[in-house]
PyMOL Python script that loads the backbone (N, CA, C, O; Angstrom):
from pymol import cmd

cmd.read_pdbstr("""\
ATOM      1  N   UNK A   1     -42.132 244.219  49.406  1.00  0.00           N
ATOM      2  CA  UNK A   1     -41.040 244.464  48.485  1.00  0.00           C
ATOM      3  C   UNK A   1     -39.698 244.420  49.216  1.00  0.00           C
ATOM      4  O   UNK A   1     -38.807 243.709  48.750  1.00  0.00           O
ATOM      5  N   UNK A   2     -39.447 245.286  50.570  1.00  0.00           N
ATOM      6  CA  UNK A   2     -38.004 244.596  51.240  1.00  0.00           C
ATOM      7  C   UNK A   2     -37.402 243.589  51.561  1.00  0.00           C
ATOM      8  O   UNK A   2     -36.226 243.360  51.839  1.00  0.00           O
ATOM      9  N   UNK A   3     -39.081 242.479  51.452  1.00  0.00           N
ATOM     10  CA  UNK A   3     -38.668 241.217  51.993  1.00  0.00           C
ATOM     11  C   UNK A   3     -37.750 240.665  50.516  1.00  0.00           C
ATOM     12  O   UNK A   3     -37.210 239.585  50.756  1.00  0.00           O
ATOM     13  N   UNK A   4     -37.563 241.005  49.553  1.00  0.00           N
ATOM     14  CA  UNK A   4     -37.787 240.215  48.472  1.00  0.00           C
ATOM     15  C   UNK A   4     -36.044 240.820  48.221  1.00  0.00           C
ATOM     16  O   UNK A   4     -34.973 240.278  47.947  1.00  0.00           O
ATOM     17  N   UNK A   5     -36.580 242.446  48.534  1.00  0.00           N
ATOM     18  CA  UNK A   5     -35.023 242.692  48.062  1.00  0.00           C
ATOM     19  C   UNK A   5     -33.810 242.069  48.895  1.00  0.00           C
ATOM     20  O   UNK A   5     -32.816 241.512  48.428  1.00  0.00           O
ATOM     21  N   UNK A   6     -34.129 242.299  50.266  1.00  0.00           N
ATOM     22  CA  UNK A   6     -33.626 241.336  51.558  1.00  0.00           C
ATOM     23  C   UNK A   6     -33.128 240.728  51.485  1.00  0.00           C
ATOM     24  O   UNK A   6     -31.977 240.679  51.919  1.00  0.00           O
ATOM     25  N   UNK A   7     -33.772 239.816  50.826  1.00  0.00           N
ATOM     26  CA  UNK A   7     -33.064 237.786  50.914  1.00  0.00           C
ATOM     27  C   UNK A   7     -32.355 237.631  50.022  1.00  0.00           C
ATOM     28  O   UNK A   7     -32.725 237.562  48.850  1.00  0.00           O
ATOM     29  N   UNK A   8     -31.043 237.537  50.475  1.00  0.00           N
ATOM     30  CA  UNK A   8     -30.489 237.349  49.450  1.00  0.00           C
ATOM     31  C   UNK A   8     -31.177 235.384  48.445  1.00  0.00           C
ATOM     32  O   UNK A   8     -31.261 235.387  47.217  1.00  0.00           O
ATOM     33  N   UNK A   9     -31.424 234.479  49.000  1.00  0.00           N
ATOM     34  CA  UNK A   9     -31.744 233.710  48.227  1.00  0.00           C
ATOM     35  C   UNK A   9     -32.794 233.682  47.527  1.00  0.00           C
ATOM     36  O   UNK A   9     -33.287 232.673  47.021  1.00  0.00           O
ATOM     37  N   UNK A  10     -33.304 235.076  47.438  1.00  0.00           N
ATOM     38  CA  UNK A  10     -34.307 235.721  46.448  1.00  0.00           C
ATOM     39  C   UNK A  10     -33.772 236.584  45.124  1.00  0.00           C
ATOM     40  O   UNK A  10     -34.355 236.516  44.042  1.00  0.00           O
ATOM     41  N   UNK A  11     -32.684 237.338  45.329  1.00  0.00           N
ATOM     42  CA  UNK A  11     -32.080 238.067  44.175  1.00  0.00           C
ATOM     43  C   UNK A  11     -32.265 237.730  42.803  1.00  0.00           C
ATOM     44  O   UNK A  11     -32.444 238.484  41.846  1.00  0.00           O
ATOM     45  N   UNK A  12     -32.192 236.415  42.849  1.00  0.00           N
ATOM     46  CA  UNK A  12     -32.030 235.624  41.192  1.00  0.00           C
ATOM     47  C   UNK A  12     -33.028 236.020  40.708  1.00  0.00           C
ATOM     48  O   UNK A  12     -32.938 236.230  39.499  1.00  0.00           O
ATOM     49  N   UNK A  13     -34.744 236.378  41.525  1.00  0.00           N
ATOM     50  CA  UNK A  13     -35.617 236.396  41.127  1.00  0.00           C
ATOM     51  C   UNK A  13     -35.624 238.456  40.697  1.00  0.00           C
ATOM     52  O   UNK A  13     -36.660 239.111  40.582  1.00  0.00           O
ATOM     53  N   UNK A  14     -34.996 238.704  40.632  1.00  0.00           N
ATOM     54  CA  UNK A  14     -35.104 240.144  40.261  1.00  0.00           C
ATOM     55  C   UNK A  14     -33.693 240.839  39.757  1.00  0.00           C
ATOM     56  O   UNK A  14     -33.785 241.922  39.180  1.00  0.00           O
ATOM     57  N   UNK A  15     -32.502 240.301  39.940  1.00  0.00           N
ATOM     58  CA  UNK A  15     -31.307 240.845  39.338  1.00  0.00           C
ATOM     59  C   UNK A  15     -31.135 240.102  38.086  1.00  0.00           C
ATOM     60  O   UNK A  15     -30.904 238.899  37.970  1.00  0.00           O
ATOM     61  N   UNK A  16     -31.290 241.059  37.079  1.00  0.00           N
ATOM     62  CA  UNK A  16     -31.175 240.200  35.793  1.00  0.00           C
ATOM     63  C   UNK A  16     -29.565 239.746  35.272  1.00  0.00           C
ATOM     64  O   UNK A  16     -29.357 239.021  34.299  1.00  0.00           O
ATOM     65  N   UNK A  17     -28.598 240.288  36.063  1.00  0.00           N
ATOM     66  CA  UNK A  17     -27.073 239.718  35.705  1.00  0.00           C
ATOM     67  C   UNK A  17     -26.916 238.655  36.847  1.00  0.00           C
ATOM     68  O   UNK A  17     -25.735 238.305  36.853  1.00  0.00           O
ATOM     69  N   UNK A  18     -27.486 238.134  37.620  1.00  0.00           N
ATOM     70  CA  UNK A  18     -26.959 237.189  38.757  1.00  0.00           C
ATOM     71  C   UNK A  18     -27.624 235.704  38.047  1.00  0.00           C
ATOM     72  O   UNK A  18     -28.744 235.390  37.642  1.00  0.00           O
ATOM     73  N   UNK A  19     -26.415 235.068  38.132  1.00  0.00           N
ATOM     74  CA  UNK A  19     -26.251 233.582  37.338  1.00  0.00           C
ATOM     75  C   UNK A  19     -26.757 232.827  38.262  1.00  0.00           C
ATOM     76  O   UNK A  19     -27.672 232.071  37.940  1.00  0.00           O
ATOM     77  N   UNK A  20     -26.277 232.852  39.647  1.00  0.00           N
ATOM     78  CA  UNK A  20     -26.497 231.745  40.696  1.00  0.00           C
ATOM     79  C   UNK A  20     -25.680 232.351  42.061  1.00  0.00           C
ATOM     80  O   UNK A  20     -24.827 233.229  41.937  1.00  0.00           O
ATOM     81  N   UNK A  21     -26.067 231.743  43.441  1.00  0.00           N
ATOM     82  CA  UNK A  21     -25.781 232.469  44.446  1.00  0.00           C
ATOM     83  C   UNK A  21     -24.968 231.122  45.027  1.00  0.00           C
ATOM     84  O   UNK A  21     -25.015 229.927  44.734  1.00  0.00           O
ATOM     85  N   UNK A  22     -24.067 232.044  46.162  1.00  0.00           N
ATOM     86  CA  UNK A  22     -22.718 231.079  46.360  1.00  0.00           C
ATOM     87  C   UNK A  22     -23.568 231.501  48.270  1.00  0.00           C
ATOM     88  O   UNK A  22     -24.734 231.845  48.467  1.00  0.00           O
ATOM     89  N   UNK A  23     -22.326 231.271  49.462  1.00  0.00           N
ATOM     90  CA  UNK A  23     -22.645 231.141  50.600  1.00  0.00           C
ATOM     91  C   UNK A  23     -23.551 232.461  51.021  1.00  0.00           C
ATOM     92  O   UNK A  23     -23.307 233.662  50.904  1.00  0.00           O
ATOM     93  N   UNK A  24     -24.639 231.791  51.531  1.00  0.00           N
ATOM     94  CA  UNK A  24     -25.335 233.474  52.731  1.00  0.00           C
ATOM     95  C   UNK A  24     -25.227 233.097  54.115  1.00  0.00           C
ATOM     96  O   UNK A  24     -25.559 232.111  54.771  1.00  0.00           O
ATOM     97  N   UNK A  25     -24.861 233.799  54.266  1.00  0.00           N
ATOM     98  CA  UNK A  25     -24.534 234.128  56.112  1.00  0.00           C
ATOM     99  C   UNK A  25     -25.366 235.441  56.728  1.00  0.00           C
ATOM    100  O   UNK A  25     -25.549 236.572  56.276  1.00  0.00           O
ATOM    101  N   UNK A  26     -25.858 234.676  58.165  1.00  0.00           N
ATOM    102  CA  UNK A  26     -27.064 235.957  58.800  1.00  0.00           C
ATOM    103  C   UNK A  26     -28.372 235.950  58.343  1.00  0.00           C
ATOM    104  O   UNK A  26     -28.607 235.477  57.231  1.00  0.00           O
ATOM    105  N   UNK A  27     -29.182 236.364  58.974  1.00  0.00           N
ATOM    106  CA  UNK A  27     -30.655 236.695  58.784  1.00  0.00           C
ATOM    107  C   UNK A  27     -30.940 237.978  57.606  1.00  0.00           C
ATOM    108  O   UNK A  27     -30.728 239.184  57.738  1.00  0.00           O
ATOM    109  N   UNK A  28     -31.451 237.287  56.524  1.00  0.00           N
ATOM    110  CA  UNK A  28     -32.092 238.223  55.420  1.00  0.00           C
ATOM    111  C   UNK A  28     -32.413 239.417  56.154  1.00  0.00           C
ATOM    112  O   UNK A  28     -32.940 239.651  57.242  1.00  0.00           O
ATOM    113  N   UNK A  29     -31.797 240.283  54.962  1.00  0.00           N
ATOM    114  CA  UNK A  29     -31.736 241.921  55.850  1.00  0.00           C
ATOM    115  C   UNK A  29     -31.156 242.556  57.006  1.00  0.00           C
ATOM    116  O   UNK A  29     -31.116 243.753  57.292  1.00  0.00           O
ATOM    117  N   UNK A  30     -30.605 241.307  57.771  1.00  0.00           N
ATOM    118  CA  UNK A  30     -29.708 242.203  58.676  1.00  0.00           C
ATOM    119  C   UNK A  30     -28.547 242.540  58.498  1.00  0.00           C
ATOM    120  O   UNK A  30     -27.763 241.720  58.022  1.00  0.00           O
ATOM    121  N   UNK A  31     -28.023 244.157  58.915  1.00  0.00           N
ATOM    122  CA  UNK A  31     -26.805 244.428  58.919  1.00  0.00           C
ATOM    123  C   UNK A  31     -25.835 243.273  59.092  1.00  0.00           C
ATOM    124  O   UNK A  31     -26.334 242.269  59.599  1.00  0.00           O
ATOM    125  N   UNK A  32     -24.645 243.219  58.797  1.00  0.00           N
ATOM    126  CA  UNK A  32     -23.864 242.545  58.799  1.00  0.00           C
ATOM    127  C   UNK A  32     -23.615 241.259  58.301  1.00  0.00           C
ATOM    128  O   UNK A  32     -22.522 240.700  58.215  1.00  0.00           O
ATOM    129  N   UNK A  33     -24.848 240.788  57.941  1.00  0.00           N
ATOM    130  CA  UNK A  33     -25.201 239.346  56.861  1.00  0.00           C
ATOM    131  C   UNK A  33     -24.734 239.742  55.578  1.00  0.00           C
ATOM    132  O   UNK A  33     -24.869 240.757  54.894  1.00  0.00           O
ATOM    133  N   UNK A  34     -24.065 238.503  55.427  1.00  0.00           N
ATOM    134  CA  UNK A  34     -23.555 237.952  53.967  1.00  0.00           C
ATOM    135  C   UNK A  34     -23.568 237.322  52.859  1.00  0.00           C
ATOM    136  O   UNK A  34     -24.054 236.201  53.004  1.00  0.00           O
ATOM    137  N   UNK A  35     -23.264 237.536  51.868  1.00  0.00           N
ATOM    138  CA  UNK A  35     -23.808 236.712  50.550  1.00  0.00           C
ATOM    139  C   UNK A  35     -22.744 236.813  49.259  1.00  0.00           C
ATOM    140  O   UNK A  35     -22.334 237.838  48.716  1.00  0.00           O
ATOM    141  N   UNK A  36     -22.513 235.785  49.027  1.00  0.00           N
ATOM    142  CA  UNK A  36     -21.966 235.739  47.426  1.00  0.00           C
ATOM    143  C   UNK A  36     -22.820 235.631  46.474  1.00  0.00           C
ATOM    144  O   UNK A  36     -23.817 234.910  46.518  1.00  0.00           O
ATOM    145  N   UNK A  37     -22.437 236.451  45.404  1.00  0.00           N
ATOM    146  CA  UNK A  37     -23.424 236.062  44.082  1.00  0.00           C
ATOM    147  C   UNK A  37     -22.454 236.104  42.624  1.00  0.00           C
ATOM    148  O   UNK A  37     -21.450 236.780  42.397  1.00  0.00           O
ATOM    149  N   UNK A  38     -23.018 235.318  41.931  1.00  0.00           N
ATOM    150  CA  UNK A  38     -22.078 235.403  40.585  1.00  0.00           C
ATOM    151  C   UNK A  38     -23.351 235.914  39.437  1.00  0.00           C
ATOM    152  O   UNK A  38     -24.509 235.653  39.110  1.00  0.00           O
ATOM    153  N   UNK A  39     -22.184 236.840  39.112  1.00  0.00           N
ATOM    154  CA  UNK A  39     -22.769 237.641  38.049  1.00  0.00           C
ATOM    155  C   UNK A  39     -22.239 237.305  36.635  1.00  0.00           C
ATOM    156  O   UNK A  39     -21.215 236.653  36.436  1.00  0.00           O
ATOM    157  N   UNK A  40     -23.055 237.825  35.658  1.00  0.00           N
ATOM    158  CA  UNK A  40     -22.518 237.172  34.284  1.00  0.00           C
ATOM    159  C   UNK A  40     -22.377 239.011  33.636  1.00  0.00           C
ATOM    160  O   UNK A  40     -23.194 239.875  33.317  1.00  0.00           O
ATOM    161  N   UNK A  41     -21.189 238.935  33.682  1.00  0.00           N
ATOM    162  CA  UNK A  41     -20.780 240.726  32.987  1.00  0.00           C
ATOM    163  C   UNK A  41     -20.137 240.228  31.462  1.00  0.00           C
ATOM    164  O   UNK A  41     -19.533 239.178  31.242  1.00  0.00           O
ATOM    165  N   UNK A  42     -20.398 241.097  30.690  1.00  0.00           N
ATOM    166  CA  UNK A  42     -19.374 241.096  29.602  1.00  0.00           C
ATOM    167  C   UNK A  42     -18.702 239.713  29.047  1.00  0.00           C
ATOM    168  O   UNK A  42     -17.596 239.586  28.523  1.00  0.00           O
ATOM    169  N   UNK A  43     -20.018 238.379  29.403  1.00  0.00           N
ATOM    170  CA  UNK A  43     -19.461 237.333  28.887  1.00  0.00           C
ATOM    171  C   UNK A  43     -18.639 236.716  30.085  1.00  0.00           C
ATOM    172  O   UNK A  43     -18.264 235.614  29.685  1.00  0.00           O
ATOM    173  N   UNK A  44     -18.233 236.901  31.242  1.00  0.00           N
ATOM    174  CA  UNK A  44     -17.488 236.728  32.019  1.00  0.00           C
ATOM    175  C   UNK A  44     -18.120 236.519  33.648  1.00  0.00           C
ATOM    176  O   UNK A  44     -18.698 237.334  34.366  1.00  0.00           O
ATOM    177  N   UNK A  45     -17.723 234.971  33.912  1.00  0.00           N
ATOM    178  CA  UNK A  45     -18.589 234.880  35.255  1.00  0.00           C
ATOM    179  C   UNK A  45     -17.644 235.705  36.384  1.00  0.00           C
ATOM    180  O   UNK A  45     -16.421 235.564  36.395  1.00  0.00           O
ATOM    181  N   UNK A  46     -18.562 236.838  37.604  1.00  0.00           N
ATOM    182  CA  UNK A  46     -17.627 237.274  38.348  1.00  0.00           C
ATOM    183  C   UNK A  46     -18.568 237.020  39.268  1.00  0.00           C
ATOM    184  O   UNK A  46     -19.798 237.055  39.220  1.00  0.00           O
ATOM    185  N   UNK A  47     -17.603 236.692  40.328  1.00  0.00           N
ATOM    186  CA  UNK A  47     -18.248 236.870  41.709  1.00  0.00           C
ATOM    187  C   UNK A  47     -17.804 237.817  42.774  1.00  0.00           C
ATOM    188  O   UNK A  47     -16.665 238.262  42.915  1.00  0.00           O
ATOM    189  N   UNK A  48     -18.912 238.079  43.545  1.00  0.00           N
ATOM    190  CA  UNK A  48     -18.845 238.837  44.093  1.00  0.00           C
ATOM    191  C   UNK A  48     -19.265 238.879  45.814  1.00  0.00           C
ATOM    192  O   UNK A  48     -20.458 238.592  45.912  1.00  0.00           O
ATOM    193  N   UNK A  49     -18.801 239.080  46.824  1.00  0.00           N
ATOM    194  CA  UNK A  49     -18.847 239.243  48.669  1.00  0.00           C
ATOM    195  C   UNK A  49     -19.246 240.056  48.959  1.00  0.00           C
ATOM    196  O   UNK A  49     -18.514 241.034  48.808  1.00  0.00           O
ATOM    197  N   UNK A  50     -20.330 240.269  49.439  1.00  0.00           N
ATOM    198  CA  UNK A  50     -21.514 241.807  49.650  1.00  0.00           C
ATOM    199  C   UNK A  50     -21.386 241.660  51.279  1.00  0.00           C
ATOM    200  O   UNK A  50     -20.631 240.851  51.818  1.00  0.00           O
ATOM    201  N   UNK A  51     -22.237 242.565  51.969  1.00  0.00           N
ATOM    202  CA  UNK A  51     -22.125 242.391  53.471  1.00  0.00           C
ATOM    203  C   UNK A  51     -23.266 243.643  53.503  1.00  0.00           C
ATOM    204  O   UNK A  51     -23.362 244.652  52.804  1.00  0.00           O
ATOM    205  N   UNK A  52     -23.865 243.271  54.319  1.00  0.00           N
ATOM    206  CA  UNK A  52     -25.579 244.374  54.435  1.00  0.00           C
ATOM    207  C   UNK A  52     -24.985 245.294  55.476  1.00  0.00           C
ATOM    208  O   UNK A  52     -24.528 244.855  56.532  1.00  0.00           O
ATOM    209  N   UNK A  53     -25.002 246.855  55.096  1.00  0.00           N
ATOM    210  CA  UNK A  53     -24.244 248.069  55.408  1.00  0.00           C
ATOM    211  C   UNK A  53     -25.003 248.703  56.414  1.00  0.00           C
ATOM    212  O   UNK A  53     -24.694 249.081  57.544  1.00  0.00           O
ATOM    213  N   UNK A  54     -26.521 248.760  55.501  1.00  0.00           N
ATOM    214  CA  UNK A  54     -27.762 249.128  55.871  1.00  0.00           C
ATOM    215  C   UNK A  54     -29.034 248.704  55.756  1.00  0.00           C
ATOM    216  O   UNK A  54     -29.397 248.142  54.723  1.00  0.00           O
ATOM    217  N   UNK A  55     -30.187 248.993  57.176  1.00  0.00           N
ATOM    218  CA  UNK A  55     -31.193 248.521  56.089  1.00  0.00           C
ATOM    219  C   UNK A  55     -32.531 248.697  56.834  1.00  0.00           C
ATOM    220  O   UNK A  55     -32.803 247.841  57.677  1.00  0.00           O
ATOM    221  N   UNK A  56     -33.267 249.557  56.654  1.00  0.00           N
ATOM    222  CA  UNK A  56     -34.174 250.056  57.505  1.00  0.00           C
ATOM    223  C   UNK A  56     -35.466 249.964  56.455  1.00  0.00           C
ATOM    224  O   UNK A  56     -35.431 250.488  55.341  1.00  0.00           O
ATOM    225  N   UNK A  57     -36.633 249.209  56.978  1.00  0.00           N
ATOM    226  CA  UNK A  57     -37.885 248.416  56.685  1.00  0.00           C
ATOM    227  C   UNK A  57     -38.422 249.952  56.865  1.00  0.00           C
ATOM    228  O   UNK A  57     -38.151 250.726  57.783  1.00  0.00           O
ATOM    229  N   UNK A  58     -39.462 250.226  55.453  1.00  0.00           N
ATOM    230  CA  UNK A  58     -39.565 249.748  54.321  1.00  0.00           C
ATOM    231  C   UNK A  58     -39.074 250.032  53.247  1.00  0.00           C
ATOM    232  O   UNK A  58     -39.451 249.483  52.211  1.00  0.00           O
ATOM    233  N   UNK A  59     -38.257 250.828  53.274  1.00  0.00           N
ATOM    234  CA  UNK A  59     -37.418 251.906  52.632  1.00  0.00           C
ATOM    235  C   UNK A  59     -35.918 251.749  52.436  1.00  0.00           C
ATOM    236  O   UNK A  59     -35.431 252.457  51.554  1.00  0.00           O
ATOM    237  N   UNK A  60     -35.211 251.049  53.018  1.00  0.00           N
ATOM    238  CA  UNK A  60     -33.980 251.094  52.368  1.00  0.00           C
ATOM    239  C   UNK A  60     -33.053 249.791  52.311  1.00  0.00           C
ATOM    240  O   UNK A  60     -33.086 249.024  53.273  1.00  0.00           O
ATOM    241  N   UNK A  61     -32.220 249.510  51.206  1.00  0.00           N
ATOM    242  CA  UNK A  61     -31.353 248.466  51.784  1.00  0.00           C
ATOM    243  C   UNK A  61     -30.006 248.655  50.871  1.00  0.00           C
ATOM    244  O   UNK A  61     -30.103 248.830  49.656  1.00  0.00           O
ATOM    245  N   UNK A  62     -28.803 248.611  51.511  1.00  0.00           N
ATOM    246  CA  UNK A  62     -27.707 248.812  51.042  1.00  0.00           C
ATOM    247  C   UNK A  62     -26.948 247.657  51.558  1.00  0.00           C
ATOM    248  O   UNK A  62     -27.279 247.143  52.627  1.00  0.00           O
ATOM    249  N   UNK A  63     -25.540 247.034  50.586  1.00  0.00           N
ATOM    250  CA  UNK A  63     -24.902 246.090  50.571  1.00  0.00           C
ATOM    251  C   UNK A  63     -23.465 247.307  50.089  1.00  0.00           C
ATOM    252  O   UNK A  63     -23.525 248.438  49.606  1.00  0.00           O
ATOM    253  N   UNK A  64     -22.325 246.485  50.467  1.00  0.00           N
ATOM    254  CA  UNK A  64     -21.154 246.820  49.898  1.00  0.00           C
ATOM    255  C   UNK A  64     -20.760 245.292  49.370  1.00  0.00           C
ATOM    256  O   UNK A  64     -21.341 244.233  49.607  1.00  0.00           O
ATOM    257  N   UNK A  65     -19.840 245.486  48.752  1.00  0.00           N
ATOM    258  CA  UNK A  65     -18.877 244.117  48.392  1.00  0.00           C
ATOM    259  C   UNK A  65     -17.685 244.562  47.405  1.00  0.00           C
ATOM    260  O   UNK A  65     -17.467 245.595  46.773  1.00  0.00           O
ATOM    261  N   UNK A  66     -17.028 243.372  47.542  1.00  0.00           N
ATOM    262  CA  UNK A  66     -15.789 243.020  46.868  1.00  0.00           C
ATOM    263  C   UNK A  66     -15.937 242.000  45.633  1.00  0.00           C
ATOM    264  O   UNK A  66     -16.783 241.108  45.569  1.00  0.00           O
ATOM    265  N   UNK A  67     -14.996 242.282  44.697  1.00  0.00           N
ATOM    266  CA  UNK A  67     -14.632 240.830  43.532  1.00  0.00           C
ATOM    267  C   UNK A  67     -13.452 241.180  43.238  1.00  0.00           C
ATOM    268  O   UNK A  67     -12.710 241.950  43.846  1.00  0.00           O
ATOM    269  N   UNK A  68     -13.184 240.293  41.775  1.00  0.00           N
ATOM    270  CA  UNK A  68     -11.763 240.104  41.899  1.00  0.00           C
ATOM    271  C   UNK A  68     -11.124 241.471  41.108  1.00  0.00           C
ATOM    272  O   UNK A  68      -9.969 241.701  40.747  1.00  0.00           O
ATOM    273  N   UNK A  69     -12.394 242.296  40.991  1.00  0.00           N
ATOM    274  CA  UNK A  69     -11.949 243.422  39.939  1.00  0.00           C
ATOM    275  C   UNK A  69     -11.717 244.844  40.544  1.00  0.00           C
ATOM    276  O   UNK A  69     -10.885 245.669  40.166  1.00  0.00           O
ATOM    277  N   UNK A  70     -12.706 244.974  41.657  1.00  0.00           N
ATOM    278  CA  UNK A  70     -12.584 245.905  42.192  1.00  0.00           C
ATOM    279  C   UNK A  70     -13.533 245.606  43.700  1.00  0.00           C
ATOM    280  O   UNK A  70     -13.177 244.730  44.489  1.00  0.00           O
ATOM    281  N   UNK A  71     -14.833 246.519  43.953  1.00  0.00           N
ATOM    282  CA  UNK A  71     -15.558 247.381  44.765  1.00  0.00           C
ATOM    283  C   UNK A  71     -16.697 247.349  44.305  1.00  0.00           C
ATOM    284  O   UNK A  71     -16.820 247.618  43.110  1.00  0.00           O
ATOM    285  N   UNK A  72     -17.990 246.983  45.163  1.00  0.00           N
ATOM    286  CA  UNK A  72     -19.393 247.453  44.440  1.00  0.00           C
ATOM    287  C   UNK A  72     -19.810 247.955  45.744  1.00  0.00           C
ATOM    288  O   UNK A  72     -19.374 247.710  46.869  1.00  0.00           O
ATOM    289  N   UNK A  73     -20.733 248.696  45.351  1.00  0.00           N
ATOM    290  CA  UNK A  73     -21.817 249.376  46.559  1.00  0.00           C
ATOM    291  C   UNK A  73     -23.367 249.572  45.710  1.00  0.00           C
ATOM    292  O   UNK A  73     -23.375 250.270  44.696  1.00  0.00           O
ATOM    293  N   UNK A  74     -24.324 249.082  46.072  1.00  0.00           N
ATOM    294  CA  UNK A  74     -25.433 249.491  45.394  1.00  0.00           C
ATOM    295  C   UNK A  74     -26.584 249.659  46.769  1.00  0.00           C
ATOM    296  O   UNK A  74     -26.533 249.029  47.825  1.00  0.00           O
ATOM    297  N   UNK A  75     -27.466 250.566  46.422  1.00  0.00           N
ATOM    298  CA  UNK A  75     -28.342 251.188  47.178  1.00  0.00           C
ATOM    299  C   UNK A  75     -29.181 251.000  46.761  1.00  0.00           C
ATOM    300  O   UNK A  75     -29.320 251.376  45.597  1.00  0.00           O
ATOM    301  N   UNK A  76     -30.241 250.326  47.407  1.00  0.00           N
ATOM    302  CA  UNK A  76     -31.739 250.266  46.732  1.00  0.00           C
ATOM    303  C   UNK A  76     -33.426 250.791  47.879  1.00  0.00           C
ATOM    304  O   UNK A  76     -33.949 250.248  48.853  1.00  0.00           O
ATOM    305  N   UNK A  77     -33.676 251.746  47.282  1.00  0.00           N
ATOM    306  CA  UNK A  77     -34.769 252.699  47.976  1.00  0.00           C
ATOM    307  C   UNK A  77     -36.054 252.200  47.332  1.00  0.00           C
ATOM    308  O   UNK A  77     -36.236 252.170  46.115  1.00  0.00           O
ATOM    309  N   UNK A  78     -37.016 251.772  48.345  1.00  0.00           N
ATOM    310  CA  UNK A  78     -38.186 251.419  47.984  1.00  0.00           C
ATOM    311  C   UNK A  78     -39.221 252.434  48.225  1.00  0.00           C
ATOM    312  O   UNK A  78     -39.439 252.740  49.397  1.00  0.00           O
ATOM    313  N   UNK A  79     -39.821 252.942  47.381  1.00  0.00           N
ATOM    314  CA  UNK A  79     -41.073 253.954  47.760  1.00  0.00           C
ATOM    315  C   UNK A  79     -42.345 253.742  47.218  1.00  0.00           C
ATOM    316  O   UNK A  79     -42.446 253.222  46.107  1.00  0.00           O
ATOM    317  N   UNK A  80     -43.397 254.102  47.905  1.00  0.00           N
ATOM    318  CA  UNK A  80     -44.988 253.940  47.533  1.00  0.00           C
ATOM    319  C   UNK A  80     -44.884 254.354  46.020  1.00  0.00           C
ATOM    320  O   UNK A  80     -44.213 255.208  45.441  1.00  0.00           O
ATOM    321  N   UNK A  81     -45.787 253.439  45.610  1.00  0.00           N
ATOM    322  CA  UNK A  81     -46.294 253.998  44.167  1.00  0.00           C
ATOM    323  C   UNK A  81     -47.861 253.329  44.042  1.00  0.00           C
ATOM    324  O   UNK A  81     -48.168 252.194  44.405  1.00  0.00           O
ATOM    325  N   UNK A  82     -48.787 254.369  43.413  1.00  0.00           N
ATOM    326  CA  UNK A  82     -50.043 253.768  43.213  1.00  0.00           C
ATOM    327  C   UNK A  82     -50.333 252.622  42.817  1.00  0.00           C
ATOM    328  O   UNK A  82     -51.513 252.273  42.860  1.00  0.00           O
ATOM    329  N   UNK A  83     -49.225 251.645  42.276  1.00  0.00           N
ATOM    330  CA  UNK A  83     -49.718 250.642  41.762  1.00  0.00           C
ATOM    331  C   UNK A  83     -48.700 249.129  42.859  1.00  0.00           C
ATOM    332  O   UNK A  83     -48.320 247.962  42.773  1.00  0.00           O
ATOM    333  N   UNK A  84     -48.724 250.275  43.746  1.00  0.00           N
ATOM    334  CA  UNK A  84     -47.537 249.075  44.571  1.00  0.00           C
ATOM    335  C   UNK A  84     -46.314 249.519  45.032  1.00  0.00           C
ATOM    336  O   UNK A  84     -46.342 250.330  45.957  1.00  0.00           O
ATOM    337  N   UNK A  85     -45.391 249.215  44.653  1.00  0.00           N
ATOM    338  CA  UNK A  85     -43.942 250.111  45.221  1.00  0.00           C
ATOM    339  C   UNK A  85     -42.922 250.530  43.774  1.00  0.00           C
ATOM    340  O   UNK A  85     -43.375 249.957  42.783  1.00  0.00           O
ATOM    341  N   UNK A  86     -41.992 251.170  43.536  1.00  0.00           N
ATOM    342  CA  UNK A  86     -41.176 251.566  42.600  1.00  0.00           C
ATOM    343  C   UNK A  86     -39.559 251.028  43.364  1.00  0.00           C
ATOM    344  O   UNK A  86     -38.499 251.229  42.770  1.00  0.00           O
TER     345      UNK A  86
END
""", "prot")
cmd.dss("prot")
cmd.show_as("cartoon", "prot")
cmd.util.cbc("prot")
cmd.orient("prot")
């Protein structure tokens, strides 16, 4: 499951607002690797410049980024679940 959240040229396959992905820079999952993605909000294509903050296998991965609107930060925690991961 980190590998998947990781890559960024995997996202499309699990973020249901991401339209299509613009430049990645760095090795999937490592700190400091980069990625654009365009999102479809409110009818409105935005894109967005993330940069990997954090990210420690198997359990965590955090991105920050920028667009033209503001600031995003999203955190995503992977944990055991009986049927696989949550």
């Amino acid at each position: 499951m980190f590998d998947l959240v990781a890559d960024p040229a995997r996202s499309p396959d699990w973020q249901t607002l991401l339209v299509s992905m613009g430049d990645i820079a760095g090795r999937p999952g490592g700190i400091g690797s980069s990625f654009v993605g365009y999102y479809r909000v409110a009818g409105r294509k935005l894109a967005g410049r993330f940069v990997v903050t954090a990210a420690e296998r198997p359990g965590l991965f955090q991105v920050n980024g920028t667009t033209t609107g503001g600031w995003a930060r999203w955190t995503t925690m992977i944990e055991p679940a009986e049927a696989g991961c949550e």
